[in-house]
Structure formats: C-alpha cells, structure tokens
Rosetta silent file (secondary structure, phi, psi, omega in degrees, C-alpha in Angstrom):
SEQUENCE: XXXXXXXXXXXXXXXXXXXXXXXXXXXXXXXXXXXXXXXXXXXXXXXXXXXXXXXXXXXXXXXXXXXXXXXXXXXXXXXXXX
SCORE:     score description
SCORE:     0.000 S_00000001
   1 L     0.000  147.281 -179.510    0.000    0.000    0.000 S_00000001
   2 L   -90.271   89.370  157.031    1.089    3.695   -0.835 S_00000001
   3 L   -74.613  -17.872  167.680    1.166    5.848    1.333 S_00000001
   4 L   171.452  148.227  176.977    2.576    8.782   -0.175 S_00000001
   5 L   -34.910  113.296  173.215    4.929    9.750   -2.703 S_00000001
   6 L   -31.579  125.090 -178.450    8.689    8.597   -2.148 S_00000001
   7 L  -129.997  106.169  175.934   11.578   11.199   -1.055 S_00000001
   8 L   -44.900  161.866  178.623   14.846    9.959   -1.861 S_00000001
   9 E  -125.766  178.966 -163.454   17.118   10.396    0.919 S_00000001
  10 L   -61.219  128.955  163.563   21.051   11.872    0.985 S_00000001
  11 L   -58.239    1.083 -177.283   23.758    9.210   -0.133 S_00000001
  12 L   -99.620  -30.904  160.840   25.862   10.244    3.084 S_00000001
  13 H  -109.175    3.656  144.755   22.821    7.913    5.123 S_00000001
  14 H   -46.115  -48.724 -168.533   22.612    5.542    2.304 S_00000001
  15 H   -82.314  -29.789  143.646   26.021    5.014    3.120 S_00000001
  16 H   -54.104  -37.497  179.811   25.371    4.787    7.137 S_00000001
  17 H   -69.572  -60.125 -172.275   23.007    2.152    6.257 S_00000001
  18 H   -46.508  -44.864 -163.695   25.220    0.096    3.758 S_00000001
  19 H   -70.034   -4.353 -179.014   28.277    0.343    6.466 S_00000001
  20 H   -90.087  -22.827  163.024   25.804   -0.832    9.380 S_00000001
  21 H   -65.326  -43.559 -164.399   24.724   -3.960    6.977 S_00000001
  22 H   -71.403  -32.655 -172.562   28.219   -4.969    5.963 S_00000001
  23 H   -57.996  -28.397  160.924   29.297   -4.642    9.561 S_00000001
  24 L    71.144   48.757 -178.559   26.296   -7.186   10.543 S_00000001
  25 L  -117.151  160.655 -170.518   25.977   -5.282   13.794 S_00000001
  26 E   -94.686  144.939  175.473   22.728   -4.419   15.636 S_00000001
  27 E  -126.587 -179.882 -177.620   21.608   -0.604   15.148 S_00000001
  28 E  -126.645  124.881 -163.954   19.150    1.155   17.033 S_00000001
  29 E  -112.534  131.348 -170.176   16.450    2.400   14.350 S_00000001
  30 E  -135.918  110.442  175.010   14.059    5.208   15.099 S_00000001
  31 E  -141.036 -170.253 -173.649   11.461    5.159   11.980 S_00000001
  32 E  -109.147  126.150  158.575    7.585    6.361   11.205 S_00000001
  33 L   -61.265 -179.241  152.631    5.128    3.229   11.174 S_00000001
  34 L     9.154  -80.256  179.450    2.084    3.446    8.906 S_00000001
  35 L  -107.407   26.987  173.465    0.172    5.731   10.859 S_00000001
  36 L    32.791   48.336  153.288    3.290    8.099   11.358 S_00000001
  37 L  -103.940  121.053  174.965    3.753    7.058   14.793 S_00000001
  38 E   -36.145  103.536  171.160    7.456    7.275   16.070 S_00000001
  39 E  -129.812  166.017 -156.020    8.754    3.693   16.989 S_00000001
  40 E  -131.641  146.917 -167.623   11.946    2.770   17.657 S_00000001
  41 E  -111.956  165.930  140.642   13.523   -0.936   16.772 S_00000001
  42 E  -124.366  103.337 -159.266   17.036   -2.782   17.613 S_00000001
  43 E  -153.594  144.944  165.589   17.774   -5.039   14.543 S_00000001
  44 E   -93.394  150.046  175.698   20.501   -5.681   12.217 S_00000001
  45 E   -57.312  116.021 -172.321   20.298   -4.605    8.812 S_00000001
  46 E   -81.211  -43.034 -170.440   19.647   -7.326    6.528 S_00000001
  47 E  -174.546  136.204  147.503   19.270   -6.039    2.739 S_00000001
  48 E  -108.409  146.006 -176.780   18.726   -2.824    0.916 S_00000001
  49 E  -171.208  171.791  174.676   16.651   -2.322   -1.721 S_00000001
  50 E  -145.513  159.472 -167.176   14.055   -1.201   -4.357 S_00000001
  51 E  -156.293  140.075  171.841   11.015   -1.979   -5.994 S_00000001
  52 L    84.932  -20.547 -142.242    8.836    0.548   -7.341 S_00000001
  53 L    59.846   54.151  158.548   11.527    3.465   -7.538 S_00000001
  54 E  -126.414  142.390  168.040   10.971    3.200   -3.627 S_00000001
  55 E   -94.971  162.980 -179.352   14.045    2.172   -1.291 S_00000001
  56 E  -147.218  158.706  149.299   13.498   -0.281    1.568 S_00000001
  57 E  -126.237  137.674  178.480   15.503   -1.751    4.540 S_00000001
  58 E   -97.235  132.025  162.381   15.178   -5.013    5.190 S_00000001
  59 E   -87.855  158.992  164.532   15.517   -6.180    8.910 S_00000001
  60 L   -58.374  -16.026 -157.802   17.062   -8.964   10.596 S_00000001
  61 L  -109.983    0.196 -178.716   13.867   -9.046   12.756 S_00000001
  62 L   122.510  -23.433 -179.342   11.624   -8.836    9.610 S_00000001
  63 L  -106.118  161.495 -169.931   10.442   -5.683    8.951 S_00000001
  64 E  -124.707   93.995 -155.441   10.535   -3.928    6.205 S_00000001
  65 E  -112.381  107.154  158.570   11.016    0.486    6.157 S_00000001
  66 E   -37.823  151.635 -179.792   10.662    2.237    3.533 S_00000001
  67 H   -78.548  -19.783 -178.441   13.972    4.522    3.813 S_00000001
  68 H   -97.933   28.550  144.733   12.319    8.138    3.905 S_00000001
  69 H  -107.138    6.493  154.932   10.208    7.004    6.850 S_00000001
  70 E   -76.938  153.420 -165.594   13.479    6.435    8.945 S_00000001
  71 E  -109.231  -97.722  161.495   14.356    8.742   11.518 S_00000001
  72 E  -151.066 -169.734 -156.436   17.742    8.219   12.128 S_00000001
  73 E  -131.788  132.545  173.737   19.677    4.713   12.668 S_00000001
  74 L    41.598   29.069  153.754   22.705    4.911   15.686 S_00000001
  75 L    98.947  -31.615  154.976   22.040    8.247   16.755 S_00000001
  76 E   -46.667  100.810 -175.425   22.742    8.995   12.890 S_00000001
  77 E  -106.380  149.538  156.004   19.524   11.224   11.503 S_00000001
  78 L   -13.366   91.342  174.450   17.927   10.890    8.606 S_00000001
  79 L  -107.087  123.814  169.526   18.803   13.571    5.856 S_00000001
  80 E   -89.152  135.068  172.416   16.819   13.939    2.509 S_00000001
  81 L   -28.927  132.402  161.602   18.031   14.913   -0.925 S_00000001
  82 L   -82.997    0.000    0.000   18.401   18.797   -1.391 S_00000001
C-alpha cells in the first residue's frame, strides 16, 4: 500500500546504512510506522533495496522500512536529498 509519494534520501545515510549492513551489527532504528507514529527498533540490517523506484531496509527481525520514513539509525539522523 502507498502511502505517499517517495523522497529519496542523501547518499551520506545511504552510506550509514550500507556500512551498518556490511558490519552485521545491531543498530538502534528510530522510523515512522504506517500511521506516522514514532517507533523505535534494535535489529541488524539485513538487505537494501528497491522496488517501485521506492528504497526499503530489510531487517534482521523482519520488517521492512521504507527509507524516507526512517528517523535516524545509531544516533545517525535521517537527511533527505536537497
């Protein structure tokens, strides 16, 4: 389901994400559910990816976040494309 149009986000937290997957380490993820309620996760990154021209993280625990509904990942926030 769609919730609203996709907003790429900066390649400097693409690149926090890739190095917290290769590193296979647990982060602590602060994202938007659904219903754009703050919740916060502790999971390792599993897989990145896209489908749709939408990005995703894949968790170790299962879930699945679109990337412009993250918040920030290890204290790391979130930045969106200029």
């Amino acid at each position: 389901m769609k919730t609203s149009d996709y907003q790429p986000i900066s390649c400097d937290f693409y690149d926090v994400l890739e190095a917290s997957a290769t590193l296979k380490k647990k982060s602590i993820i602060y994202f938007y559910n659904i219903d754009w309620q703050e919740q916060q996760i502790v999971s390792r990154i599993k897989n990145l990816f896209t489908k749709e021209k939408e990005e995703f993280v894949e968790l170790a625990s299962g879930e699945i976040i679109r990337l412009d509904h993250l918040i920030s990942v290890d204290g790391k926030v979130l930045s969106k494309v200029c």
